[in-house]
Each structure stands twice: as C-alpha cells, then as structure tokens.
C-alpha positions as a Markdown table, in Angstrom:
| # | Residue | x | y | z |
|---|---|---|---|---|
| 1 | Unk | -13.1 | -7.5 | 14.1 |
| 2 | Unk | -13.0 | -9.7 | 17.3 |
| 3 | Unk | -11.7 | -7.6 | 19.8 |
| 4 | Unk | -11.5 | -11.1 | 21.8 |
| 5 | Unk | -8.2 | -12.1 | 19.6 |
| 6 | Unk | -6.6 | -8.6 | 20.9 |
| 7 | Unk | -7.2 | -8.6 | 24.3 |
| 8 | Unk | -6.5 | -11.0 | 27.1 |
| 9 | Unk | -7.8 | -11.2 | 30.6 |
| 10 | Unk | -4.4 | -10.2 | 32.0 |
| 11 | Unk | -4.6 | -6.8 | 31.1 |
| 12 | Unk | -8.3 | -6.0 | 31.3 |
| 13 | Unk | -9.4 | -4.1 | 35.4 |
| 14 | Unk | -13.1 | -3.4 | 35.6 |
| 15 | Unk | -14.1 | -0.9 | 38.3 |
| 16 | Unk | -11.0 | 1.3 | 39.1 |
| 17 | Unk | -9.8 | 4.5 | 40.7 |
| 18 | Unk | -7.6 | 6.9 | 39.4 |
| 19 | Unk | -6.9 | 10.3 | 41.1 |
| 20 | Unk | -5.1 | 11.9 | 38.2 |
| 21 | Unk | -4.0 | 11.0 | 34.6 |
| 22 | Unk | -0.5 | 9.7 | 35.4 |
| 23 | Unk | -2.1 | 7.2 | 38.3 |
| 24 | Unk | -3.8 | 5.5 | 35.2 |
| 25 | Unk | -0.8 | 5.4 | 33.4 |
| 26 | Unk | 1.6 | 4.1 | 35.9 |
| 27 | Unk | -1.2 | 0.9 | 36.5 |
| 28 | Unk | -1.1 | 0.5 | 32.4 |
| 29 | Unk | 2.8 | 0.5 | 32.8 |
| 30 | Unk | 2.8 | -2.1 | 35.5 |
| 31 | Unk | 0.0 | -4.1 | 33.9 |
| 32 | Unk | 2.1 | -4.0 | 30.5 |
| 33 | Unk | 5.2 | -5.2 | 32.6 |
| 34 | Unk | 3.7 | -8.2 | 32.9 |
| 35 | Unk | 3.8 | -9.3 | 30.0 |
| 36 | Unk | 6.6 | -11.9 | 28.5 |
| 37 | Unk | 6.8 | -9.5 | 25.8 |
| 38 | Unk | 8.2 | -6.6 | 27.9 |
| 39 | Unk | 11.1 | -8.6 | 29.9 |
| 40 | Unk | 13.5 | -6.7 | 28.1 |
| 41 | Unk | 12.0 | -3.7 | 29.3 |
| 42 | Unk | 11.3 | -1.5 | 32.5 |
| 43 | Unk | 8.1 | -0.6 | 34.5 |
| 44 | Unk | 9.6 | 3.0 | 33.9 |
| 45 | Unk | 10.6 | 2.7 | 30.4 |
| 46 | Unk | 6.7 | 1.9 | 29.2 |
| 47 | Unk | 5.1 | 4.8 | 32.0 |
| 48 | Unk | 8.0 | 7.8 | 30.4 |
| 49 | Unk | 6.9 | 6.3 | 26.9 |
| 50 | Unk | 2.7 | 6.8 | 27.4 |
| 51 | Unk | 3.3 | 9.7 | 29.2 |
| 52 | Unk | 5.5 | 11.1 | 26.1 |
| 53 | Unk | 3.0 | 10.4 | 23.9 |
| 54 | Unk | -0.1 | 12.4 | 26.5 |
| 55 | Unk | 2.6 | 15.2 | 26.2 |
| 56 | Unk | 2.1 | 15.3 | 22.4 |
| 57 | Unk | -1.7 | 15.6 | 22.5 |
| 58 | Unk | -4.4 | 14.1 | 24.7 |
| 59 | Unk | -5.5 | 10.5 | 23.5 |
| 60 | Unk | -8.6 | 11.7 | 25.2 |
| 61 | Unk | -10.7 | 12.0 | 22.1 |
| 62 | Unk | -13.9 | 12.2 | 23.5 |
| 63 | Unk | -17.4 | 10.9 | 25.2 |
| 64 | Unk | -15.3 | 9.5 | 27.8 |
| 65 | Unk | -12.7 | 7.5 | 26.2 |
| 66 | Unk | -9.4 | 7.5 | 25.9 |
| 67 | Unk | -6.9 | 5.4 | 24.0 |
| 68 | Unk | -3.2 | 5.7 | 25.1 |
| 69 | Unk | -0.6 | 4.5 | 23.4 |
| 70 | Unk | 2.8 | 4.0 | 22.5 |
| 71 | Unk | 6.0 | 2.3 | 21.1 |
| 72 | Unk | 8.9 | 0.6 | 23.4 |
| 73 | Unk | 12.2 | -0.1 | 22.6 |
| 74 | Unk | 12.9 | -3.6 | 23.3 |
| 75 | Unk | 9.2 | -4.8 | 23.4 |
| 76 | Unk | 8.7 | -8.2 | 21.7 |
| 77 | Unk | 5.3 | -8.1 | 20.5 |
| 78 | Unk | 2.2 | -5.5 | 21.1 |
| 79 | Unk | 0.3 | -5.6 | 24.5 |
| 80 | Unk | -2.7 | -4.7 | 24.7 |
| 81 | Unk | -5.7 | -3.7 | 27.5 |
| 82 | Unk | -8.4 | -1.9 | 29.0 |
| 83 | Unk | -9.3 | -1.0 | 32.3 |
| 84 | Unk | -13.1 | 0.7 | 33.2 |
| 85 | Unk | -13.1 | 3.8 | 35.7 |
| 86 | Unk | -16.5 | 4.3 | 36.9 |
| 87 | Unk | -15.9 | 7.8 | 38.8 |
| 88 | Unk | -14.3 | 9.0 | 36.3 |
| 89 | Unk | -10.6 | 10.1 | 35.5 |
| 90 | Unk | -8.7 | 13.6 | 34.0 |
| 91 | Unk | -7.3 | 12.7 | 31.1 |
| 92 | Unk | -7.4 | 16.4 | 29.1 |
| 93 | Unk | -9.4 | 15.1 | 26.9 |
| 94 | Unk | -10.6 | 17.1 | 23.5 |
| 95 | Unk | -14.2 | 17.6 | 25.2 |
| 96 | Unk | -13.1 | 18.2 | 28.6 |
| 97 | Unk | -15.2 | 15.4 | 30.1 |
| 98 | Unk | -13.5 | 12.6 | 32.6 |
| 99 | Unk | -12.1 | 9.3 | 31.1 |
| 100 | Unk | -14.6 | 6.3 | 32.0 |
| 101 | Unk | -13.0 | 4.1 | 29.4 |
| 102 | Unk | -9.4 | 3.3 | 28.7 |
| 103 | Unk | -8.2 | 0.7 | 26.2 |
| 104 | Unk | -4.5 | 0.9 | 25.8 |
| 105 | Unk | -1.8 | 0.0 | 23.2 |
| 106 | Unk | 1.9 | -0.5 | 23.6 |
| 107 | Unk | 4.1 | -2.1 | 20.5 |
| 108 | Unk | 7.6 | -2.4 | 19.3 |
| 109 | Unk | 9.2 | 0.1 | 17.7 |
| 110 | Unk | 9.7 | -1.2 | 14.4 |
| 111 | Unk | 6.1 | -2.7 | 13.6 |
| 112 | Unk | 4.4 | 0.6 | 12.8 |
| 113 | Unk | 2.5 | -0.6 | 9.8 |
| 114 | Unk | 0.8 | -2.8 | 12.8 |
| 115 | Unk | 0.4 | -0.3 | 15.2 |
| 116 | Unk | -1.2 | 1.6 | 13.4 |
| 117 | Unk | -3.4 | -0.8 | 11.9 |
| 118 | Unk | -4.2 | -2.0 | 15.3 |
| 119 | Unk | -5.6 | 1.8 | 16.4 |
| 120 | Unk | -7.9 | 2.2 | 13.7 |
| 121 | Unk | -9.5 | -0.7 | 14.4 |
| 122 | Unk | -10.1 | 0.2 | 18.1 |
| 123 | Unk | -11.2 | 3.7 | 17.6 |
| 124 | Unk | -13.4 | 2.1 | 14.6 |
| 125 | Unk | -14.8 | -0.1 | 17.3 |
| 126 | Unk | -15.2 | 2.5 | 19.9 |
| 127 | Unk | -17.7 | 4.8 | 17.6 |
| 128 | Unk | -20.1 | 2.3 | 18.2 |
| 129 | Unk | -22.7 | 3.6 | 21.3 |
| 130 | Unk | -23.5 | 0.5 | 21.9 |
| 131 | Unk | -20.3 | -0.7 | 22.3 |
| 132 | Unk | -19.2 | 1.7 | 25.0 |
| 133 | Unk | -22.4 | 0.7 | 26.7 |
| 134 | Unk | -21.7 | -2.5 | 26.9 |
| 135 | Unk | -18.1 | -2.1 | 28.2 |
| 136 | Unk | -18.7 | 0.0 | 30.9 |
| 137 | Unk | -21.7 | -2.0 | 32.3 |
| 138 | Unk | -19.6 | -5.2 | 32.8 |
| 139 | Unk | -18.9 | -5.9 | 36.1 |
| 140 | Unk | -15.7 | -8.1 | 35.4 |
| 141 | Unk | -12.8 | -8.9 | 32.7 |
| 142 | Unk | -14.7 | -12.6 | 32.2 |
| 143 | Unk | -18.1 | -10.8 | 30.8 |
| 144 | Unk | -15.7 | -8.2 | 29.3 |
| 145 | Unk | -14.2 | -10.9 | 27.0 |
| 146 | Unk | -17.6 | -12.7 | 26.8 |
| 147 | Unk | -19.4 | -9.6 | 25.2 |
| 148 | Unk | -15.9 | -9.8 | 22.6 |
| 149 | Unk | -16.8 | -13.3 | 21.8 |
| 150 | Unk | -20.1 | -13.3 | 21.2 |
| 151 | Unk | -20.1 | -9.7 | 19.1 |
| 152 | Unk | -17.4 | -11.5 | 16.9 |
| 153 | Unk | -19.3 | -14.2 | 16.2 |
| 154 | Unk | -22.1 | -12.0 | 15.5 |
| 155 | Unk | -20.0 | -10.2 | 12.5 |
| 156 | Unk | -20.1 | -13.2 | 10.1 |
| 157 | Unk | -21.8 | -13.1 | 7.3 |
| 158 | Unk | -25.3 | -15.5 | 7.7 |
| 159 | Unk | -24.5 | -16.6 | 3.9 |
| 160 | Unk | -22.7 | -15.9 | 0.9 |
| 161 | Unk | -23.7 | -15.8 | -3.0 |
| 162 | Unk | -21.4 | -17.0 | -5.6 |
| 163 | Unk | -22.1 | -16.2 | -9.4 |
| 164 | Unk | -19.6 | -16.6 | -12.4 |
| 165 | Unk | -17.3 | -14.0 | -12.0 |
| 166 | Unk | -14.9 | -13.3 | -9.4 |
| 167 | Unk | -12.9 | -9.6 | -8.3 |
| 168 | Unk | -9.4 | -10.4 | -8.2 |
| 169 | Unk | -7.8 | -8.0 | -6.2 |
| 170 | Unk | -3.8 | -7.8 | -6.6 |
| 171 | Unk | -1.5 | -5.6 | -4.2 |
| 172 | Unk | 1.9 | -5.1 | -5.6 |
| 173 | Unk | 4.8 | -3.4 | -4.2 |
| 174 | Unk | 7.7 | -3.9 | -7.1 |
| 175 | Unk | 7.5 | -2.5 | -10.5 |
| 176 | Unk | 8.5 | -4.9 | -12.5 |
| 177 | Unk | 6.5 | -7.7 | -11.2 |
| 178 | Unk | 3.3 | -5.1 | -11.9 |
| 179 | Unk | 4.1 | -4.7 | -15.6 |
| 180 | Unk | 4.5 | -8.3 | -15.8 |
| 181 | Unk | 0.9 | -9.0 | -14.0 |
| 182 | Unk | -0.5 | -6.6 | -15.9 |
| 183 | Unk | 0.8 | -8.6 | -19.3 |
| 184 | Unk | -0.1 | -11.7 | -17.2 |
| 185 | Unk | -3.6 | -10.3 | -17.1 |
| 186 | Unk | -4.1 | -9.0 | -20.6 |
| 187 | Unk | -3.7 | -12.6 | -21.8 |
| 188 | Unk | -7.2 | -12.9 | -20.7 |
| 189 | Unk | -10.0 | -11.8 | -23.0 |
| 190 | Unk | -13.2 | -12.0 | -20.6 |
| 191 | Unk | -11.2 | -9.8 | -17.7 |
| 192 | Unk | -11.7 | -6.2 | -17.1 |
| 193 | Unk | -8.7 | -4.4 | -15.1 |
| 194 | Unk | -8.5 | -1.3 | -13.7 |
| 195 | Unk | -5.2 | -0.4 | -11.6 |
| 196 | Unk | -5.5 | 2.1 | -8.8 |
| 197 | Unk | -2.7 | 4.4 | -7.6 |
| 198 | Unk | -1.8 | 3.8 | -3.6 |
| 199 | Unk | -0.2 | 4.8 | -0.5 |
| 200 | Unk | 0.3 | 3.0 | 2.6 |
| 201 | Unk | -2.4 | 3.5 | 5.4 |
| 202 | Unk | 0.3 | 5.2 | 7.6 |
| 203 | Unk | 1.0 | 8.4 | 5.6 |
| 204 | Unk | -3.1 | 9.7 | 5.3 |
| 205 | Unk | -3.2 | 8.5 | 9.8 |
| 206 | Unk | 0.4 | 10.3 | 10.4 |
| 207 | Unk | -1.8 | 13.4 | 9.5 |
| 208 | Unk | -4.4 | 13.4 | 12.6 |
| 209 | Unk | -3.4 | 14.1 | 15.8 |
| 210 | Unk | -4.4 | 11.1 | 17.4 |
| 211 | Unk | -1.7 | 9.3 | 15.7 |
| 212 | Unk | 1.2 | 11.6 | 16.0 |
| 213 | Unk | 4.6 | 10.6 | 16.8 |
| 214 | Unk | 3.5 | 6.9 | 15.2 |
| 215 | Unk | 4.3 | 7.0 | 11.8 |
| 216 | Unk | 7.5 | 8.6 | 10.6 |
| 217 | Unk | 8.6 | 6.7 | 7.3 |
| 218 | Unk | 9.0 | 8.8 | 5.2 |
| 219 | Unk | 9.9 | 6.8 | 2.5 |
| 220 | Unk | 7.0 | 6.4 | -0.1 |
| 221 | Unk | 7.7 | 2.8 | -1.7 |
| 222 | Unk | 5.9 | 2.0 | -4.8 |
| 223 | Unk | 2.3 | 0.4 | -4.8 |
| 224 | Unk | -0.4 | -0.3 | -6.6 |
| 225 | Unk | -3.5 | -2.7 | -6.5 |
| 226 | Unk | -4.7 | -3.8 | -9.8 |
| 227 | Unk | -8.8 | -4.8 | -9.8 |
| 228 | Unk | -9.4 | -7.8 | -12.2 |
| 229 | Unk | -13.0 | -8.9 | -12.9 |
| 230 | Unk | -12.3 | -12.4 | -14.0 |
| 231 | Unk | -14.9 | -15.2 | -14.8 |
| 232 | Unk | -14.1 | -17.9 | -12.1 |
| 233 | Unk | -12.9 | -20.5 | -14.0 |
| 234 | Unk | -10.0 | -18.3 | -14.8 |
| 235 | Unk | -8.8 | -17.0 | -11.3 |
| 236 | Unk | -7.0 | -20.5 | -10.5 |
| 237 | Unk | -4.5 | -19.7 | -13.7 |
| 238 | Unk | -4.2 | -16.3 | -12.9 |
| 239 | Unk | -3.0 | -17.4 | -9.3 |
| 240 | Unk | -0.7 | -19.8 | -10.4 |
| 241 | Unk | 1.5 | -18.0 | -13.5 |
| 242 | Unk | 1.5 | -14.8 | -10.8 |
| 243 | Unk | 3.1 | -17.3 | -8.1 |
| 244 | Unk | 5.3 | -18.7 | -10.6 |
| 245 | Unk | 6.6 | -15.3 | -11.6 |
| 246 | Unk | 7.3 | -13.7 | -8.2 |
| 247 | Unk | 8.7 | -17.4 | -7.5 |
| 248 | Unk | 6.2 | -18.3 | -4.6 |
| 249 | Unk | 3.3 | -16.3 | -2.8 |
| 250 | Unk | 3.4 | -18.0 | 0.0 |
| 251 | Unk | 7.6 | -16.6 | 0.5 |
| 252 | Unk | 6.5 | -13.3 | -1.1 |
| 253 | Unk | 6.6 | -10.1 | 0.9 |
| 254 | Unk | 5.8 | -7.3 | -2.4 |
| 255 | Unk | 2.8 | -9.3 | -3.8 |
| 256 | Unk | -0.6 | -9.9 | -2.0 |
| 257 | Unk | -3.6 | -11.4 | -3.8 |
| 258 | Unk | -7.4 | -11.5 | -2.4 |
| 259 | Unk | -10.3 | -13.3 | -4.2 |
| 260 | Unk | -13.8 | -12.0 | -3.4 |
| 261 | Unk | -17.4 | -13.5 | -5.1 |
| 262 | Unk | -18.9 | -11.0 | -7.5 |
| 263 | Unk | -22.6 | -10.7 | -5.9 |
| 264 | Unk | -24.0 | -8.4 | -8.5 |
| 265 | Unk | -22.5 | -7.1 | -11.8 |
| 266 | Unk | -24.2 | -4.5 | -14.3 |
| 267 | Unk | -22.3 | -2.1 | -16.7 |
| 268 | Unk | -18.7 | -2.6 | -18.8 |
| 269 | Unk | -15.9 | -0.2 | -19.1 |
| 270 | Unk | -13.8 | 1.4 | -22.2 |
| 271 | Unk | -10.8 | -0.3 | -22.5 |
C-alpha cells in the first residue's frame, strides 16, 4: 500500500504539542474542517464524533500510537491525517505509554465496507518498527510524504513469472449467477475449482475493540469466491461468457473477477 495516495500534506503537523487528549482531538477536528469534503459539516460535529468513539475504547493501542477515528454525518468523502507529538500526549492508551504518533480517519457514514478497509491497512502499516521510525524522525509533512513515495515504489514486485496456467479468482454475491459460473466453469475440462465459503471483512473486525461502533450491518448477504486453475488460453472465454451472463462486468456490482500468474504448480485434487 502507498500510504502517499491516502494522505495529503493538508492534514499531516510534524512536531506538535498537546496538553491532554481532547487538545489533539479538537486540532484533528479543525484540521478535518478543512477539507471540501466536510462543508456540510461542523468543527463540533467531527471533535463530539472522535471523542464518542475515545469514549468507547482508547484507539491508543500501543508503542505510542494511536489511530482515532470516526464516521460523520454529512461528510462527502474520507479525510484522512497524521500529526507527530514529540513530548508526548495522554491518550489512555492499552499500554499506558504517551501518544507520539497519531494518524487519524474520519469517513461518511454509509461507506463502512471502506472504512474499515481503510484501518486495517494503516494498523497493518503501523506494525512495521521501521515504519514508526521513520515517521517520527521527519522533521516536516514534505519528507513525511517523501518517505510514502519512495516506500511505495519500493513495494513492487522487481519481476514477474508467467507459466501456462492462470488462478482465476471469482467473487460472487448472487446465487444464481454462482450456479450458472459454476456450470460456466465445468464446461472446461483442464480447470480445477474449488469454491470457498465467505463473509465480508467487516463482521470478523466488528469483533475487536479497535473497531467498535464501525460495523453494524448486520445483514449477512450471500458470497462466495470460486478458485479456478485454468490453463491460460482459456481464461479470456471464461471472462467473456461470465460478462455476458451478469450482462456487463464493468456495470456489475455482485461479480468481481481477478487473474493472477500461476508461479509454481505441483499436486491435483479429487473431483
């Protein structure tokens, strides 16, 4: 992940002071006000809303880092920041030690799915030493960003192998449509399938505290992701009866469909 495409400059403060938790999150609210996305909001509104959310359970979770976050009625898109603290700030945290970091997210109300996507990736992030480092040894938002940049470029892959089979991976969220793939798939004889039973990424989260109060759908929809190994020459027809079926991918919203190089293949399965 490039943190680079999450963050902008105008929400990133290196080297501040904070006497007490709700100093920090009254500069997040204003910082957050900024935003275009929060015109339809107030100053207030965001602070009561992170400070809600504290209330809950401290997003302190440790080794001087806290990640506080929230959802806002009326907000038009997801803001996002973080702001160093050198001396130190009470934040409650699970380990009792002062907040040095703070990287904040505040969303909309309806785009959970995202939000919650969005704070796994950070905390992923953030159990990286190095990382933490890094961040708090920057002496402004530019080398803050910087550091981003050049890490992200660093995650891509030097090379990539191709051989004769491909894993087609297929997500699909409407019943019908998966018994039809399935009979879509059967038709041919080199692929081996396997289907997997799943659940949204939201109901296993909604379970730790660090997420509470985020996820409260509780309606299970179906969905299932269906494994294909396919030789290669076969994955383009596959692709295109599947888009004719569901009447267009590209408009689709209960069918998702990734294509990954098979780098190393040993063993069959029992049909």
């Amino acid at each position: 992940m490039n943190f680079a495409r999450i963050f902008s400059r105008e929400y990133i403060r290196v080297g501040l002071e904070f006497s007490d938790r709700d100093q920090a999150l009254r500069e997040i609210a204003r910082l957050a006000k900024t935003s275009p996305d929060a015109d339809s909001v107030t100053e207030e509104q965001i602070f009561d809303a992170l400070r809600d959310r504290e209330n809950l359970c401290s997003t302190g979770f440790g080794d001087n880092i806290a990640i506080p976050h929230c959802k806002v009625e009326g907000l038009k898109d997801f803001i996002a920041g973080i702001i160093t603290v050198p001396d130190g700030v009470d934040f409650d945290a699970v380990d009792h030690k002062d907040i040095k970091l703070i990287v904040f997210l505040i969303g909309p109300v309806d785009e959970v799915n995202e939000h919650i996507r969005l704070l796994a990736l950070i905390a992923q992030k953030l159990n990286e030493t190095e990382v933490i480092q890094k961040l708090l040894s920057v002496d402004s938002a530019e080398a803050l960003i910087q550091y981003f940049e050049d890490s992200g470029r660093n995650d891509l892959p030097s090379h990539c192998a191709h051989g004769g089979h491909e894993i087609v991976n297929i997500f699909v969220q409407d019943e019908d449509w998966f018994n039809e793939i399935l009979q879509i798939l059967s038709g041919f004889e080199d692929s081996q399938v396997v289907v997997l039973e799943a659940q949204y990424e939201g109901s296993y989260l909604a379970k730790l505290p660090f997420f509470a109060n985020v996820w409260t759908d509780k309606d299970h929809k179906f969905c299932k992701m269906i494994v294909a190994n396919v030789e290669k020459s076969s994955t383009g027809q596959i692709i295109r009866k599947i888009d004719r079926l569901v009447d267009g991918l590209k408009d689709c919203d209960r069918v998702m469909i990734t294509v990954q190089p098979l780098l190393y293949m040993a063993g069959s399965l029992q049909l």
